[in-house]
C-alpha positions in Angstrom: 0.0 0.0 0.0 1.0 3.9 -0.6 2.6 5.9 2.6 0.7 9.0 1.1 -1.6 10.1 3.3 -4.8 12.6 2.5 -7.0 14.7 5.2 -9.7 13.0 6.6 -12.8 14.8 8.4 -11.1 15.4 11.7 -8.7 17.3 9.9 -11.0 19.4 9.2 -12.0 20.2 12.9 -8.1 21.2 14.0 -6.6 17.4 14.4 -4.0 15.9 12.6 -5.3 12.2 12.0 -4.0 11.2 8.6 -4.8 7.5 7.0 -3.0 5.8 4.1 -3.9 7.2 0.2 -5.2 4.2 -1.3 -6.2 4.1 -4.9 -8.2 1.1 -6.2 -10.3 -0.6 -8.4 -13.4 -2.4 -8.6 -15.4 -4.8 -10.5 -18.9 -6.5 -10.7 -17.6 -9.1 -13.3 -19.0 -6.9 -15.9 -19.9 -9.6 -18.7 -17.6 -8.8 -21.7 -18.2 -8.7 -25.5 -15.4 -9.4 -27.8 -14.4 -6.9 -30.8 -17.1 -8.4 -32.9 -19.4 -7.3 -29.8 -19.6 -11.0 -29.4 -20.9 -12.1 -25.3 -17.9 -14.1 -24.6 -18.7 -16.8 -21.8 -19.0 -16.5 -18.4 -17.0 -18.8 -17.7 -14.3 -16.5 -19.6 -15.5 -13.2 -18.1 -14.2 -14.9 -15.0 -10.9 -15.6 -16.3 -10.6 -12.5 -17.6 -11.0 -11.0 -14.5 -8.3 -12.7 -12.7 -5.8 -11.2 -15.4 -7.2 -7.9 -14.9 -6.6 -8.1 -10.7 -2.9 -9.4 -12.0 -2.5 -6.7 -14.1 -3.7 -3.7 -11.0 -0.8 -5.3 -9.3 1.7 -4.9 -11.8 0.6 -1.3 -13.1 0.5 -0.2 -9.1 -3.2 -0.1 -8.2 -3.2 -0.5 -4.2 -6.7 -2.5 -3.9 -8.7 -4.6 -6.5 -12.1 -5.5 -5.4 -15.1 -8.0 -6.8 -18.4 -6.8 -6.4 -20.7 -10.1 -5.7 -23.7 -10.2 -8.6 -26.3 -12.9 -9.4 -27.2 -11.7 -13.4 -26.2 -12.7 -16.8 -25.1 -8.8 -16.9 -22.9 -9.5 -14.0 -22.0 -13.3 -13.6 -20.1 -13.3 -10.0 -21.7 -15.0 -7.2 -18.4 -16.1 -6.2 -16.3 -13.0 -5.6 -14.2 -14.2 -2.8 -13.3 -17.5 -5.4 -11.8 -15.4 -8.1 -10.1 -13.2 -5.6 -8.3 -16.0 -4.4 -7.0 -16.8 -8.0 -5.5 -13.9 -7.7 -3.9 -13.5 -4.4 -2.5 -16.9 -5.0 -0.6 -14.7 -8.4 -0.1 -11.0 -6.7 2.3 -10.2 -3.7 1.1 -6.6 -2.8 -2.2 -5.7 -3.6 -4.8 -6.1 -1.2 -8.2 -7.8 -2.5 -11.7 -8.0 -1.4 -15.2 -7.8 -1.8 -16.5 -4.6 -3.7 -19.5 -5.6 -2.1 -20.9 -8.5 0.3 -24.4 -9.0 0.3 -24.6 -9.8 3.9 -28.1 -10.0 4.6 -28.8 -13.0 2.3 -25.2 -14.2 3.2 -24.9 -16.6 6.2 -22.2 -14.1 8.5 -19.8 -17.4 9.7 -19.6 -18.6 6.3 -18.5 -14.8 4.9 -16.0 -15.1 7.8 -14.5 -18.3 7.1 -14.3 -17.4 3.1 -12.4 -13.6 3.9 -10.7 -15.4 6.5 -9.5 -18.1 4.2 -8.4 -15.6 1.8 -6.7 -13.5 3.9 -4.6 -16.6 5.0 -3.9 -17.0 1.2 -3.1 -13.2 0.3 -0.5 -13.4 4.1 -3.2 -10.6 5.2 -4.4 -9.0 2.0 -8.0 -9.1 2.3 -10.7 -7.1 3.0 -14.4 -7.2 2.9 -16.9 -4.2 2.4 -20.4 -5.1 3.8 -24.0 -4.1 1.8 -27.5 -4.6 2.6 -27.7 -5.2 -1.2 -29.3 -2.4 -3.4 -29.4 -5.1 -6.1 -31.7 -7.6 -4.7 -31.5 -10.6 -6.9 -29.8 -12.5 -4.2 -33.3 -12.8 -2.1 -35.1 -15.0 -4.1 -32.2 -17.0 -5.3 -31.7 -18.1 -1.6 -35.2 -18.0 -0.2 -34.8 -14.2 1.7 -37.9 -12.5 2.4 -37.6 -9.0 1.3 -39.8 -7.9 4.5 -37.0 -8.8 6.2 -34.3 -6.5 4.2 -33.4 -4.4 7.2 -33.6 -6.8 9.8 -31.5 -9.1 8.2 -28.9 -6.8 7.7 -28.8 -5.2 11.0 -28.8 -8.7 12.9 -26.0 -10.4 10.7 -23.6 -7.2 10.6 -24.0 -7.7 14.5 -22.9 -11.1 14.3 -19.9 -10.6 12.3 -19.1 -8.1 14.4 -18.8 -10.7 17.4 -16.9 -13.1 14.4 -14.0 -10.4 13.9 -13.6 -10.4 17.8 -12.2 -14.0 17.5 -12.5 -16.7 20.1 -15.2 -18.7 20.5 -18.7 -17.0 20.0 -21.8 -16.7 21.8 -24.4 -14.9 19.8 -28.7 -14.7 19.9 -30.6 -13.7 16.8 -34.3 -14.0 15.8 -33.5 -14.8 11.9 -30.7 -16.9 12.2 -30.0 -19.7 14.7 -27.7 -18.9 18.0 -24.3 -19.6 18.7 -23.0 -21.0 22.0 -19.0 -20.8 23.0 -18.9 -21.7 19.2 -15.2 -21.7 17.5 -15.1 -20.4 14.5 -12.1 -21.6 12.2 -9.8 -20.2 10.4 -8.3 -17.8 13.0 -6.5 -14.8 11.6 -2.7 -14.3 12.0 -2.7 -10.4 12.9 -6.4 -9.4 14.4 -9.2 -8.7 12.3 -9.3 -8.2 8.7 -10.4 -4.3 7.4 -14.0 -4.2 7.3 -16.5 -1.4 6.1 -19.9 -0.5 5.6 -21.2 0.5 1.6 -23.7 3.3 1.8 -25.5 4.6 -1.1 -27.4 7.1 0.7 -28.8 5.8 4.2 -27.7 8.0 7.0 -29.0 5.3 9.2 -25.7 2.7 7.9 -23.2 5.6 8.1 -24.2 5.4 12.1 -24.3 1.9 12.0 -21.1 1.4 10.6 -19.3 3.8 13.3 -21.2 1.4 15.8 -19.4 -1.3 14.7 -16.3 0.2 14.4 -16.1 -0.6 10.9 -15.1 2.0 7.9 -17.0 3.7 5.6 -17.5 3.3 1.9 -19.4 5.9 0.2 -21.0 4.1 -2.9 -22.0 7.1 -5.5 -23.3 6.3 -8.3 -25.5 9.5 -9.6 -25.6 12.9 -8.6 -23.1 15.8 -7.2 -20.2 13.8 -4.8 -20.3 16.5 -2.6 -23.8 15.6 -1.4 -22.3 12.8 0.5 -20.1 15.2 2.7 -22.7 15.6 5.3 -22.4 11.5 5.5 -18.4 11.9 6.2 -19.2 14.9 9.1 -22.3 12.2 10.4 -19.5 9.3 10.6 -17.3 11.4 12.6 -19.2 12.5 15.1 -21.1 8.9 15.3 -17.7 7.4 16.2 -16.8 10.7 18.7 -20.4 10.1 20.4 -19.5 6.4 20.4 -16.2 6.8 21.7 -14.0 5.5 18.7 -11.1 6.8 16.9 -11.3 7.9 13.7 -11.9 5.5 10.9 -11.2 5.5 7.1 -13.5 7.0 4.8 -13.5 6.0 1.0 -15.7 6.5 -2.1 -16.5 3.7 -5.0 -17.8 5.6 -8.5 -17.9 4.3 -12.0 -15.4 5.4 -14.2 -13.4 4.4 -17.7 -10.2 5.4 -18.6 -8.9 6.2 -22.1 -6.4 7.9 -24.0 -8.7 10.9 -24.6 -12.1 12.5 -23.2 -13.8 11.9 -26.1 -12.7 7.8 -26.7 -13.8 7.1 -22.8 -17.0 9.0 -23.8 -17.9 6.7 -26.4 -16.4 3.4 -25.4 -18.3 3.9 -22.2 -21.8 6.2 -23.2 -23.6 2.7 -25.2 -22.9 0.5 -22.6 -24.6 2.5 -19.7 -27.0 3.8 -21.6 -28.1 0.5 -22.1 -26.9 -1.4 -18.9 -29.3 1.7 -17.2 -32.5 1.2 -19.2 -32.5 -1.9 -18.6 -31.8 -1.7 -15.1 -34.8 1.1 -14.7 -37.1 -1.4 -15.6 -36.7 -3.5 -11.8 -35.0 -0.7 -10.0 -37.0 2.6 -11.2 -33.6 4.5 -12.3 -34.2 7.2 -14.5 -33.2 6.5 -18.3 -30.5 8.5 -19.0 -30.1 11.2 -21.4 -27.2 12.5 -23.4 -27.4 15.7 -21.3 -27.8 13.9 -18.3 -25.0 11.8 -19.2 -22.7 15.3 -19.5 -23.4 16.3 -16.4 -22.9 12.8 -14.5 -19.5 12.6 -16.4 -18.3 16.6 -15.5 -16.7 18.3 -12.5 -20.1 17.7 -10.1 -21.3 14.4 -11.6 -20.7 10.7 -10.3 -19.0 9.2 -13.3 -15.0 9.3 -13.8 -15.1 9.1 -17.2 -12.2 10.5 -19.5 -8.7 10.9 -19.9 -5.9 10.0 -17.3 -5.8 14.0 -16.4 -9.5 14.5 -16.3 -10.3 11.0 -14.1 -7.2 12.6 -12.2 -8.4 15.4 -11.0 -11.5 14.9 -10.1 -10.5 11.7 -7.7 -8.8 14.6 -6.1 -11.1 17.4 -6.1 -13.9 14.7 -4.3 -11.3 13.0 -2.2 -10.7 16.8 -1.0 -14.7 17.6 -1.0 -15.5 14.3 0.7 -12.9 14.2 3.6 -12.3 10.3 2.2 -8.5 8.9 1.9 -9.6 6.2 -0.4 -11.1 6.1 -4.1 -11.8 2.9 -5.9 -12.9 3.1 -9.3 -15.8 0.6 -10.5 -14.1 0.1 -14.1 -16.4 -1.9 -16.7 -19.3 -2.0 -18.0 -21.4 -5.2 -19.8 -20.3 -5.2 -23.7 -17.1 -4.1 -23.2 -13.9 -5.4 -24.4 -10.9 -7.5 -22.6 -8.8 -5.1 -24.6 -10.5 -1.8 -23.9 -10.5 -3.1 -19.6 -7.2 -4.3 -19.5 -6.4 -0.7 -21.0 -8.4 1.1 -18.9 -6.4 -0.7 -15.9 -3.0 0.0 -17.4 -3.8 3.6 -17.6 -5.7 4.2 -14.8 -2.4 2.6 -12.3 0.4 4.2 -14.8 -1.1 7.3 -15.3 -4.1 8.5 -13.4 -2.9 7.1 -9.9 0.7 9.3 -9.7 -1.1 12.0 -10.6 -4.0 12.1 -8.1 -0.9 11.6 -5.6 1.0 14.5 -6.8 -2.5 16.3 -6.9 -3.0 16.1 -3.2 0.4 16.5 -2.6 0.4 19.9 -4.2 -2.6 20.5 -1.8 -0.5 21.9 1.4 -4.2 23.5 3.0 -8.2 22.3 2.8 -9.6 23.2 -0.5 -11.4 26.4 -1.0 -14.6 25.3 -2.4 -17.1 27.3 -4.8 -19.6 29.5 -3.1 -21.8 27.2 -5.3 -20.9 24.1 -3.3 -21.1 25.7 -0.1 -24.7 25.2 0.9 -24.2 21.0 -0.1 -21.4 20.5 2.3 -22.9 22.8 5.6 -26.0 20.7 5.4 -26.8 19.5 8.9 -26.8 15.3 8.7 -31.0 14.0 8.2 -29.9 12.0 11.2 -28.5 12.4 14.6 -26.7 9.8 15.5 -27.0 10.3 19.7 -30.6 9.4 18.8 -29.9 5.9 16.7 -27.1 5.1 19.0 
């Protein structure tokens, strides 16, 4: 991992709390087309994506992550599988889950399978947590969707008790108890990083700093800089529950190319289409060209462009947000192997030493736009005294 380090939200309030700059990547197992615009196979999607975490390695990417998916669109049920592929071929990197659907996940059995890899990776792994905003996981393993928050809220408390080691003695209502249970394998050096993904729940941001457990900020539409009231609510969630401060890092889609304009079009079919279909189950909006503009420029949630462009905007949110950590969801279904791998080889060679020197050059907090002003002083929608 980097020894840069970036502010964080205490910062902000007079401390001098710094955390590691890490720079990463994720992936969903995007299903990929070949230049004919071909679907290759799963099956070789998979494979694919094992030479893509080999390749972060070698171009300097600090974390590669797997998002778990059930679709044909995104064919990875398995996340912490292909992961171990490629610890097994990587020294440095760390790898882990872009997401864990926890709450139709059974909490010992994500423990033993992070565990398991971060014996393999000689402590490598990481795993971030999700209540699943993609719910095709509830069906497939007979989860009642009444149940979505409960679920969630009961097993994150269980793994909780997991990362303490030793045996466990734990009481739910939607799972069965555990009684001085051991729970194998034991880690080498304490628990393994854990966070929380929120896409917009003030409610998880407090849960997360209940748990002790970092937070990833998963923006996928709209201004960035809505979220910092989210960074300010985790801070004083873990003041109020007597913690020290914890990492804060945000996961956006993004594609790298050589220019503005090639990233644009590699990347503007795919979404459009991945999107509409998408809105059908999930009610997203179906975007627009002019939509699409403003997701992709200085306020929007897509990192789309050249190595300078993607560049400075990391830094400009990284700044906004308060967050020490950016991964980049690269990939989209129909892309190429050639046009990924490229992105990855660009992103770690080019767009990574820049957002480093970036924030290096950045001696004193931003100065923001009046315009932005009035996003980042909002008060938090929730207080988290009162859900403590």
């Amino acid at each position: 991992m980097t020894t840069s380090t970036t502010k964080t939200p205490r910062e902000a309030s007079g401390t001098s709390t710094r955390f590691p700059l890490v720079l990463g990547l994720d992936t969903f197992g995007d299903h990929e087309h070949d230049a004919e615009d071909r679907p290759l196979s799963h099956a070789q999607t998979i494979r694919n994506v094992v030479e893509e975490g080999v390749l972060a390695e070698q171009v300097g990417v600090d974390f590669f992550g797997i998002g778990e998916h059930h679709t044909d669109d995104f064919p990875m049920p398995a996340a912490d599988v292909v992961l171990a592929a490629i610890a097994a071929r990587t020294k440095r990197i760390h790898v882990g889950s872009a997401v864990t659907v926890l709450s139709s996940d059974d909490p010992v059995r994500v423990f033993q399978r992070f565990s398991t890899l971060n014996a393999i990776s000689n402590g490598r792994a990481e795993v971030i947590l999700g209540r699943g905003s993609s719910i095709d996981s509830f069906p497939l393993f007979g989860y009642d969707l009444a149940d979505y928050e409960d679920l969630f809220e009961e097993k994150v408390n269980l793994f909780a008790e997991l990362l303490k080691g030793g045996p466990v003695t734990w009481q739910g209502n939607l799972r069965p108890s555990l009684n001085n249970q051991d729970v194998v394998p034991y880690t080498e050096a304490g628990p393994f990083p854990t966070w929380i993904g929120v896409g917009g729940s003030p409610q998880s941001v407090v849960r997360a700093a209940h748990y002790g457990f970092s937070l990833m900020l998963a923006i996928i539409g709209g201004s960035p800089a809505r979220f910092r009231p989210f960074s300010q609510l985790f801070l004083q969630a873990l003041e109020r529950f007597g913690r020290e401060p914890l990492p804060v890092g945000i996961h956006s889609p993004g594609h790298v190319a050589e220019t503005d304009e090639k990233a644009v079009d590699e990347f503007w079919p795919r979404w459009l289409q991945i999107i509409t279909k998408m809105s059908k189950v999930r009610g997203f909006a179906i975007p627009t060209m002019e939509s699409f503009k403003f997701e992709v420029g200085p306020r929007g949630a897509l990192f789309i462009g050249s190595p300078e462009t993607v560049a400075q905007k990391i830094a400009a949110n990284l700044k906004i947000l308060g967050a020490n950590r950016f991964d980049l969801k690269f990939g989209m279904p129909g892309l190429s192997p050639n046009s990924l791998m490229r992105n990855i080889e660009l992103y770690g060679t080019k767009v990574i030493p820049r957002v480093r020197e970036l924030l290096a050059e950045s001696t004193r907090q931003v100065e923001l736009p009046n315009s932005l002003q009035p996003e980042l002083t909002a008060r938090p929608a929730v207080d988290p005294e009162r859900l403590g």
